[in-house]
N, C-alpha and C positions, 0 to 999 in steps of 0.2 A: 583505363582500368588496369589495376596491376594482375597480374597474372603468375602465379606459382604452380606450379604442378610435379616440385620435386617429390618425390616417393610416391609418384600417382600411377597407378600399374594402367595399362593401353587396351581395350580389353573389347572395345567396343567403343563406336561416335557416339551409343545412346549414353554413356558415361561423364560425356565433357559438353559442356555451354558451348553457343554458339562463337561467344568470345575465346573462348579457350582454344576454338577450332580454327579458330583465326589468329591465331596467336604464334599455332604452330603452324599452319600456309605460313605466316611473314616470315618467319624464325627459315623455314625452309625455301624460300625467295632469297631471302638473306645469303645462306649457306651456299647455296646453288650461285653466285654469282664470286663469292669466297673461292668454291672450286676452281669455278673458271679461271680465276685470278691465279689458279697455282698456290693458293694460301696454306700452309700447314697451320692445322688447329691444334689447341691442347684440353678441349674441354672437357676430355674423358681419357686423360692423364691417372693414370691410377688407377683407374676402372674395367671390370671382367665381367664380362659378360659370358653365357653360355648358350645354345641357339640346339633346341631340343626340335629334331623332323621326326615325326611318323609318314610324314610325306613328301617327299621329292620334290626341289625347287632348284631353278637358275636365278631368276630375278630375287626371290625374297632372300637367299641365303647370299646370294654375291652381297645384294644392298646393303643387309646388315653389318657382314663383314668388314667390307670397304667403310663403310658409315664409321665403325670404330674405327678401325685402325686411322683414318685421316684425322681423327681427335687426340690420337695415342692411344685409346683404349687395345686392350687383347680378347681376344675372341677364342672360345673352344667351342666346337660343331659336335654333336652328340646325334647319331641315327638311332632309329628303333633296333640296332644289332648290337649299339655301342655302350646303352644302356638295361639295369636291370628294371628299371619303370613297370610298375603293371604286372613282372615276370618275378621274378625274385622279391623286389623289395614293393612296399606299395606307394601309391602317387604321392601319398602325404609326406611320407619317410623322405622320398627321393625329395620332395620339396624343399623340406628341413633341413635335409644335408646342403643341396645347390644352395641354398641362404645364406650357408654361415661359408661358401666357397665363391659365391658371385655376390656382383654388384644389380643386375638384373638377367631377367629371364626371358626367351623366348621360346615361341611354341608354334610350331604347326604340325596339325594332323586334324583329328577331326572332332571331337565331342567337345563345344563348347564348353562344359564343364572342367572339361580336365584343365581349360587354363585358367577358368576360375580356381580350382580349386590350388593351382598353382600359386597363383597369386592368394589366396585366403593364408594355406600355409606357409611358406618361403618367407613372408616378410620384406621382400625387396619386390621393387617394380618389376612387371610380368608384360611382356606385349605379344598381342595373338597376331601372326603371320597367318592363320589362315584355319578357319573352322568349317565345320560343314553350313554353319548359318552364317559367318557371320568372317568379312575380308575387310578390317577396317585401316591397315597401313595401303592399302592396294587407293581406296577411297580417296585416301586423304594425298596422295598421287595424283588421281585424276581430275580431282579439283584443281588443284593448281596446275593442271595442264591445262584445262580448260580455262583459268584466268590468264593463260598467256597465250591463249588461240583467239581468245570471245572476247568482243570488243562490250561485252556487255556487262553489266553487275549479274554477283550469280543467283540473286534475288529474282533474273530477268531471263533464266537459262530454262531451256526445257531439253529433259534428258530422255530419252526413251530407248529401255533397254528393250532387245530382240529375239525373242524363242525360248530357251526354260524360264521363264518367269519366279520359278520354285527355290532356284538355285543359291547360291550363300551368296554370288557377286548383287543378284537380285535386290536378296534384301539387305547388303549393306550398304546396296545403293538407294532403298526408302529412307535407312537412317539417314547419309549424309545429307541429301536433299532437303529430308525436315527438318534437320538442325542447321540447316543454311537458309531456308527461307527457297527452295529452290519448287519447279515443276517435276516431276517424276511421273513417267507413264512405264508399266511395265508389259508391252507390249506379246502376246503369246497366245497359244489355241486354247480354248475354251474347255478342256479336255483337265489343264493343269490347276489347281486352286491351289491361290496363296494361302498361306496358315493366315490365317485371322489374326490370332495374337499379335504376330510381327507387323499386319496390316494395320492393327488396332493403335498398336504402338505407338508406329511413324506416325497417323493421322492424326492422335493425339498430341503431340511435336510441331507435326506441321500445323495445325491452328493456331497454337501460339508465336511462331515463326513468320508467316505467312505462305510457307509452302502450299504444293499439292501434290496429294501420292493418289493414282489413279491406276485402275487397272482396264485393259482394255483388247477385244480378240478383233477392231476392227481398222484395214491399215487408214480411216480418216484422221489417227490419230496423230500418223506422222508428220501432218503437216504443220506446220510452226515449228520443229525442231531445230534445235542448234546442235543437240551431238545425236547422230544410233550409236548404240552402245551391243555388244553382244560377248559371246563367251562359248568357248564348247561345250557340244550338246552331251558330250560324256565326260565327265571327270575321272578321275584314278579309280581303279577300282568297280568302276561300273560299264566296262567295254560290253558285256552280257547284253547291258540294254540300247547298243547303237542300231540295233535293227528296228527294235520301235520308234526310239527316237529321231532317225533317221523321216523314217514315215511321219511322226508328229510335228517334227520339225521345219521341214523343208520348206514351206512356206513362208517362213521366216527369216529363212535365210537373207545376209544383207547384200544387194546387188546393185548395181548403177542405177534400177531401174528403182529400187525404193527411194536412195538415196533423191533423185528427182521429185519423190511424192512428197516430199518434204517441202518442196517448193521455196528452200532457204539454198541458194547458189553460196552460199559462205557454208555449207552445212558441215561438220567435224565427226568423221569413224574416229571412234575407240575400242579399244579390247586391251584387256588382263594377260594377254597372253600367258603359254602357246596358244597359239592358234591353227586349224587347221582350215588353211585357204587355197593349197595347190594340191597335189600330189607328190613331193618332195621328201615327204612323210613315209616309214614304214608303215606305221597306222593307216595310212590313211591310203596307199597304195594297197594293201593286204586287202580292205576293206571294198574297193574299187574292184577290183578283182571279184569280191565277192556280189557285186550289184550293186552298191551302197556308198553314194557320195556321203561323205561324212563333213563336208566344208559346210560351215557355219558361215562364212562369207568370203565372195570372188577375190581371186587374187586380183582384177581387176580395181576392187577396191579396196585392197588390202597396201595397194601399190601408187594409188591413186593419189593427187594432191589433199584429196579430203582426211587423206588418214595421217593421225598424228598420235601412232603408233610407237613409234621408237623412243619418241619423247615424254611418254608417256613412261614408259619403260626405266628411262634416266631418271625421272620424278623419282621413284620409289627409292632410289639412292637420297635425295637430299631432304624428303619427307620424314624418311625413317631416322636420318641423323637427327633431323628436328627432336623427331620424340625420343630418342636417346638422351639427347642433349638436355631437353625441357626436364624429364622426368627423372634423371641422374644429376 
């Protein structure tokens, strides 16, 4: 099946076919072995991009970065300091103007809508680096980490995230799953309810797929796993709430000892990183200090052969060139 996605803004997995999603894995298997090769690309020769943070990134701003320039592309970084977005001028204005100055648009911060509505106005392809609901270049990462760890089809994969079940990595990980045909358990305390809608959503996906999105407060669930997956219990902006979290969380946390409940000796850790797994952390020392282990998972298994973590990390590099590439 041919596959086009030039002018297709990125915006969300609920947006692209399964084929499509597969299109851009290969496209990014592809590129990723180009790298290694030492290959200089051109396939974003001529092309400007601009990369709009309301929120702070290592991985998602390097990736994109790097992603153009190995094509040729040029890159300009715009912070919430560096723009008048929202302040002076309003999101549409700004949209209109970056359109007729770029060739696509990125976004991270936090209201889904503002990258919709990015992409509504601007006219040029638009990709979300990171919403409060919704991490879909992060996704489409760890899929292809996971076809180069799992000896299995990912039709055959069971994924079970660990402790905020609430959270955007949560549910971008309902999407990818149900448009992959995949297992999905979103593993957390009873205390948390997913939004229905987004639940509603993926299930409706996964039947036609054959996936399964599952929610669940009981650890019978981890066994059969091929990945735990997990994420910090606070994000930017919400340190206020690490003392509850803390307490609703801890249970959750990922430890040699779950990882064994699993009862899969192949089993594979993932995380979005940062992560807080040691003390090495000011966060997370200040917080220590105060009573309050804030690690989401041991460094023992942070460190461990299970974790494929870093490579995880390098994905988002050749993933994201993918969707540059496909949708430019």
């Amino acid at each position: 099946m041919a596959v086009n996605l030039k002018g297709k803004s990125f915006l969300t997995l609920m947006d692209f076919t399964p084929g499509e999603i597969r299109y851009l894995l290969d496209l990014a298997h592809d590129l990723k072995v180009k790298k290694r090769a030492g290959t200089k690309g051109s396939a974003l020769d001529g092309k400007n991009i601009v990369l709009l943070f309301e929120k702070t990134s290592t991985r998602t701003r390097c990736a994109f970065e790097v992603a153009c320039m190995d094509e040729g592309g040029h890159v300009t970084y715009l912070d919430s300091g560096s723009s008048q977005m929202g302040k002076k001028e309003s999101l549409e204005d700004t949209a209109k103007v970056l359109g007729r100055y770029f060739d696509g648009i990125e976004y991270r911060g936090y209201s889904q809508k503002i990258v919709e509505d990015l992409a509504k106005f601007s006219g040029v392809p638009v990709w979300n680096g990171l919403t409060d609901v919704d991490h879909p270049t992060q996704i489409l990462a760890d899929i292809m980490t996971i076809e180069e760890h799992c000896d299995k089809p990912l039709n055959k994969v069971k994924v079970v995230f660990c402790g905020d079940i609430r959270n955007n990595m949560s549910y971008a990980w309902m999407y990818g799953c149900a448009k992959m045909g995949m297992h999905y358990v979103a593993y957390g305390p009873e205390e948390l309810e997913v939004d229905e809608q987004v639940l509603a959503a993926a299930r409706a996906v996964a039947e036609q797929t054959g996936g399964t999105i599952e929610i669940s407060h009981s650890s019978e669930c981890l066994k059969g796993a091929d990945v735990l997956y997990t994420d910090i219990w606070a994000s930017m902006g919400e340190e206020d709430q690490i003392p509850a979290k803390v307490e609703l969380l801890s249970p959750f946390k990922v430890t040699m000892e779950m990882l064994k409940e699993t009862e899969n000796p192949d089993i594979l850790f993932m995380h979005c990183l940062p992560s807080f797994h040691d003390f090495e952390t000011k966060l997370a020392r200040e917080w220590k200090e105060k009573g309050y282990d804030i690690r989401e998972v041991t460094d023992e298994v942070f460190h461990s052969r299970y974790s494929i973590v870093f490579d995880e990390a390098e994905n988002r590099l050749h993933t994201i060139k993918a969707v540059l590439i496909a949708t430019l």
